[in-house]
C-alpha positions in Angstrom: 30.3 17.0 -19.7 32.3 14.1 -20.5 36.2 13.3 -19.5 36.7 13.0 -23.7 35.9 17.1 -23.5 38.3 17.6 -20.7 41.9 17.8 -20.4 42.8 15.0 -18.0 46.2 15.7 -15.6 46.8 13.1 -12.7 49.0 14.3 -9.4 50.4 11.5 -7.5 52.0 11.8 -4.4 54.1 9.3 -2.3 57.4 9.7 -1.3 58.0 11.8 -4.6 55.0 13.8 -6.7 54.7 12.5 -10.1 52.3 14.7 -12.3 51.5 13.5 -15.6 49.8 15.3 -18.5 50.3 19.4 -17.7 48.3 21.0 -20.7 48.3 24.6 -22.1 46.5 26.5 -20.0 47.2 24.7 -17.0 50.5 25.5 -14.2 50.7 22.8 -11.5 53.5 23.1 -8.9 54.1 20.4 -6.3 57.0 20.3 -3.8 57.5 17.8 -0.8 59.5 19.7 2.2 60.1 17.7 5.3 57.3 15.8 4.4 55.2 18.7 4.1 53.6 19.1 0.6 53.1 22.4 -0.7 51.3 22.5 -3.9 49.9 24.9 -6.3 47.2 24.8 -9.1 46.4 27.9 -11.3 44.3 27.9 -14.3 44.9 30.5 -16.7 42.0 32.0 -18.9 41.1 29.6 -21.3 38.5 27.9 -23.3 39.7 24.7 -22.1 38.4 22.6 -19.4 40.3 20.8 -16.8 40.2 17.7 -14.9 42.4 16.7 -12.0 42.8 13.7 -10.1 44.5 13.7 -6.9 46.2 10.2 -5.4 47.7 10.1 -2.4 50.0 7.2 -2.3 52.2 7.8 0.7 52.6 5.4 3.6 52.8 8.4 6.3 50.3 11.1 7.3 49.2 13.2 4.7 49.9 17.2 5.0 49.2 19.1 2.4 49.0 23.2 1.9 47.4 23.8 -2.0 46.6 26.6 -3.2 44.1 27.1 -6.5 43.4 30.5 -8.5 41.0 29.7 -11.2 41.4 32.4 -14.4 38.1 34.0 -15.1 36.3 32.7 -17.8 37.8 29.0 -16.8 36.7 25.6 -15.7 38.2 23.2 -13.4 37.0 19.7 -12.0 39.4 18.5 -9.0 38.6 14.5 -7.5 40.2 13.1 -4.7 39.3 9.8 -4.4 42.0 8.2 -1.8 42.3 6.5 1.2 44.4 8.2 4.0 45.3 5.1 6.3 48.2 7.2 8.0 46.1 10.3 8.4 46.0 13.6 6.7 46.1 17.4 7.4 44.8 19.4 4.3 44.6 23.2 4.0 43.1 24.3 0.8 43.2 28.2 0.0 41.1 28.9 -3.6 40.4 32.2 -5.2 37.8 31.7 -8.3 37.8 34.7 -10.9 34.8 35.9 -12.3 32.8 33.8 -14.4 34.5 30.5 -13.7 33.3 27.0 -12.3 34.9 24.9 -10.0 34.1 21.0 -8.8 35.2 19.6 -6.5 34.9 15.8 -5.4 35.9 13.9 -2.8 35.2 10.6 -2.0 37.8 9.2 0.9 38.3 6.3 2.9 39.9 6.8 6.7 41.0 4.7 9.4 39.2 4.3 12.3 42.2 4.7 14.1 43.6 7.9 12.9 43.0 11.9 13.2 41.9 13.6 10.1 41.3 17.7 9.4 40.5 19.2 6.3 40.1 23.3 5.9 39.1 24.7 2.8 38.3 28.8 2.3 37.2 29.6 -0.9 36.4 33.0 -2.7 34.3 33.8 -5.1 33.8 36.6 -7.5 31.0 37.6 -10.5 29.2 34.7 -12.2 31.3 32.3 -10.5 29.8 28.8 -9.4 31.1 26.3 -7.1 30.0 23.0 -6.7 31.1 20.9 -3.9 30.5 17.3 -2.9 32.1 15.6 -0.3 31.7 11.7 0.7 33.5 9.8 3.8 33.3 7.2 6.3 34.9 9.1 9.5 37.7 8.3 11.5 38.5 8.5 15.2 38.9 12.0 15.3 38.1 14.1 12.3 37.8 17.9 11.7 36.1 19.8 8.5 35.4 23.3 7.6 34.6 25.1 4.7 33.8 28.7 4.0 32.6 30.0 1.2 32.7 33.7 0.4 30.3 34.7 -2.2 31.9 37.8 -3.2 30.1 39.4 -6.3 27.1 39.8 -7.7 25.0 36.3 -9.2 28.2 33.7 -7.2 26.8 30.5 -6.1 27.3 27.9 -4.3 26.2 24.2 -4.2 27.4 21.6 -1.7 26.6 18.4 -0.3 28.0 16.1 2.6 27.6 12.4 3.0 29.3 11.2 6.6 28.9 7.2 7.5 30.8 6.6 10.6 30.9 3.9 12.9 33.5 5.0 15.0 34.2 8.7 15.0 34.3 12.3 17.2 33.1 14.1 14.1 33.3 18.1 13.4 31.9 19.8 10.5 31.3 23.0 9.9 30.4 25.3 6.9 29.8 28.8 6.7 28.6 30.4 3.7 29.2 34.2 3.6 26.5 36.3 1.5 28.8 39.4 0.8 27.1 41.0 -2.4 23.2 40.9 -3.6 22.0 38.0 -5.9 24.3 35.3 -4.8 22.9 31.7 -4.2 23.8 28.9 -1.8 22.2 25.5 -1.2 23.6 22.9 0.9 22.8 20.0 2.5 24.6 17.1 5.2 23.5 14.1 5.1 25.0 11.4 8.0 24.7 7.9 9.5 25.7 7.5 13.2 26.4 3.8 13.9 28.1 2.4 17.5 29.7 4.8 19.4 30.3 7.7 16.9 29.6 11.1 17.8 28.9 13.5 14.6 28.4 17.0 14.9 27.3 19.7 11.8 27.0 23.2 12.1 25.9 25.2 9.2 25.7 29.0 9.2 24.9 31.4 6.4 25.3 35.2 6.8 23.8 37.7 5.1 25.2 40.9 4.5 23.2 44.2 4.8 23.3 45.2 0.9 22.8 41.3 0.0 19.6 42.0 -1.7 18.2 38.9 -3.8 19.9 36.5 -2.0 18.7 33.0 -2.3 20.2 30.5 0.6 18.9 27.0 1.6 20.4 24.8 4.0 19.2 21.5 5.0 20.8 18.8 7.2 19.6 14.7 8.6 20.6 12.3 10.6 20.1 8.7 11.3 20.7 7.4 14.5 21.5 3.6 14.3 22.6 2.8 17.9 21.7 3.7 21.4 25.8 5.1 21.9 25.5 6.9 18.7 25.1 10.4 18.5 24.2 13.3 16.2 23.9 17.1 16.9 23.0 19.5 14.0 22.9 23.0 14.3 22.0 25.3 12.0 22.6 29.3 11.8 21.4 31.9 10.0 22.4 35.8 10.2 19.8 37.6 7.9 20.8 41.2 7.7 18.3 41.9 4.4 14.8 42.0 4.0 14.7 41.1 0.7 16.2 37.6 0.9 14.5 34.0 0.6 16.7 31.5 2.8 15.2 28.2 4.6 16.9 25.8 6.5 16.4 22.7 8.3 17.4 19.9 10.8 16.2 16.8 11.8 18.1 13.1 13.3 16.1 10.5 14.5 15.7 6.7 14.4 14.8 4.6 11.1 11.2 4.2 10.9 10.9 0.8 11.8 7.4 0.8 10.1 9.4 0.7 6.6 12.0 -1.6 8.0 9.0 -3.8 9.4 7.6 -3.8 5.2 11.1 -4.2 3.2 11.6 -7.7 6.0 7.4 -8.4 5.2 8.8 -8.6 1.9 10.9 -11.4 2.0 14.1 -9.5 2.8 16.4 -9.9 5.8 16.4 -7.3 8.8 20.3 -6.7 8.0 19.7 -5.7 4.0 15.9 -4.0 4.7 18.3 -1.7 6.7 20.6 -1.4 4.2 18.4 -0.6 1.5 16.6 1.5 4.0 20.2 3.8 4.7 21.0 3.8 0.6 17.7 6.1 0.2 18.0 7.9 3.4 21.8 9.1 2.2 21.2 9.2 -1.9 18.5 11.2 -1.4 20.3 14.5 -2.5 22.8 12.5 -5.2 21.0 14.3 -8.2 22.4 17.8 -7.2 25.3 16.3 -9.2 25.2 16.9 -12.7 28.2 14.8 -13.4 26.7 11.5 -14.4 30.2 9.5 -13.7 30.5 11.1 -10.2 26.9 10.8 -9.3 27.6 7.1 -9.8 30.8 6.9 -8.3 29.1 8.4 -5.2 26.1 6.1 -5.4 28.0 3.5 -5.3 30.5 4.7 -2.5 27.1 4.8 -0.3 26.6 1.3 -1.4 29.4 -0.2 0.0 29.9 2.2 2.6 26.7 1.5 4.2 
């Protein structure tokens, strides 16, 4: 889907909120309260589909409470793209209605020298699909969750997590809630430790006892570029259902210097036959987007992250 079949509606927010190009179909509330942001996006039902680009503009720390219904039967594409040099604290609250899709992008650059969080709970009802991808370069101390509550019948849920950090105390988590039979969930974490950065991921997906059908996989790497550098990834699973098929997986390690050793045979220095080496490692999971511009927005976010 192209932009040019989207209605295109830009929030930016510094000292004031400035919100440009509301359609039909479309309510978007945002209010600054001692420096507190409290914002609201509802999508009634509609044929249309809806692109929104967040921009955070402010010279402070960033605190945000947003909340998102989504109308069933609707579409809505949300992008945060900005850099939060003050530091930010964002709590995101989003109910999907049935038969409704919802991306969500975000591709942020942080300090190393400032405390990040970021809580999202999301629920989801019949026939509803969210997609969720997430890139970032860490900061000194950063917190993430996510849950996603698969409500109804044939919800699903696809997510992925890029994390380059080179100085960081790193929490993610995700839990993914199986709550009715035929739901779907695959996710994946993808991250690259460098000097002293510490990056944890804990994934858990519960299954509910009358989840029949369910379909879950979760699968999470790590490099490990330094000898201070650390990664720990943990993944959970609570089956309560026979008739489920869920994987998952975990593994951080080293680069294997035997494909750093050929790239440098090759004529290439050690410093870009590890780059080239880290751009495969982390773009290995890019084509779970289907949106050609973010998928190369995010490629090239690895690129110069990396």
């Amino acid at each position: 889907m192209t932009n040019s079949e989207k209605n295109v509606c830009s929030i930016i927010i510094g000292d004031d909120v400035e919100i440009e190009n509301i359609a039909n179909g479309l309510n978007v509330d945002f209010q600054i309260h001692n420096d507190h942001i409290h914002g609201k996006i509802d999508v009634s039902k509609t044929s249309e589909k809806f692109l929104i680009n967040i921009s955070n503009i402010r010279e402070k720390k960033f605190i945000l409470d947003l909340d998102v219904i989504i109308s069933e039967n609707s579409f809505l594409e949300l992008r945060d793209e900005s850099d939060y040099e003050y530091g930010s604290d964002i709590i995101i609250s989003s109910i999907m209605n049935k038969n409704s899709i919802f991306e969500f992008f975000r591709l942020n650059n942080f300090k190393n020298n400032t405390k990040n969080t970021f809580n999202h709970n999301i629920e989801l009802a019949l026939n509803c699909e969210f997609r969720d991808f997430n890139f970032s370069n860490g900061s000194n101390e950063m917190d993430n969750s996510t849950t996603v509550s698969l409500n109804e019948e044939n919800a699903s849920y696809i997510g992925s997590g890029v994390m380059i950090s080179n100085s960081t105390n790193s929490n993610n988590d995700l839990s993914i809630k199986h709550l009715s039979k035929s739901a779907k969930s695959d996710c994946s974490f993808k991250t690259v430790s460098r000097g002293n950065s510490n990056i944890k991921f804990s994934g858990k997906v519960f299954v509910d006892h009358d989840c029949s059908k369910t379909i879950s996989n979760q699968i999470s790497k790590g490099l490990v570029m330094d000898e201070l550098a650390k990664i720990s990834l943990i993944p959970k699973l609570e089956i309560n259902n026979d008739d489920v098929v869920c994987a998952h997986g975990a593994a951080s390690g080293k680069p294997d210097e035997n494909i750093i050793f050929y790239l440098k045979s090759r004529g290439f220095p050690h410093a870009d036959a590890e780059k080239i080496y880290v751009q495969g490692f982390l773009g290995e999971f890019l084509n779970k987007i289907s949106n050609s511009e973010m998928q190369e927005k995010a490629m090239k976010y690895i690129s110069t992250h990396c």
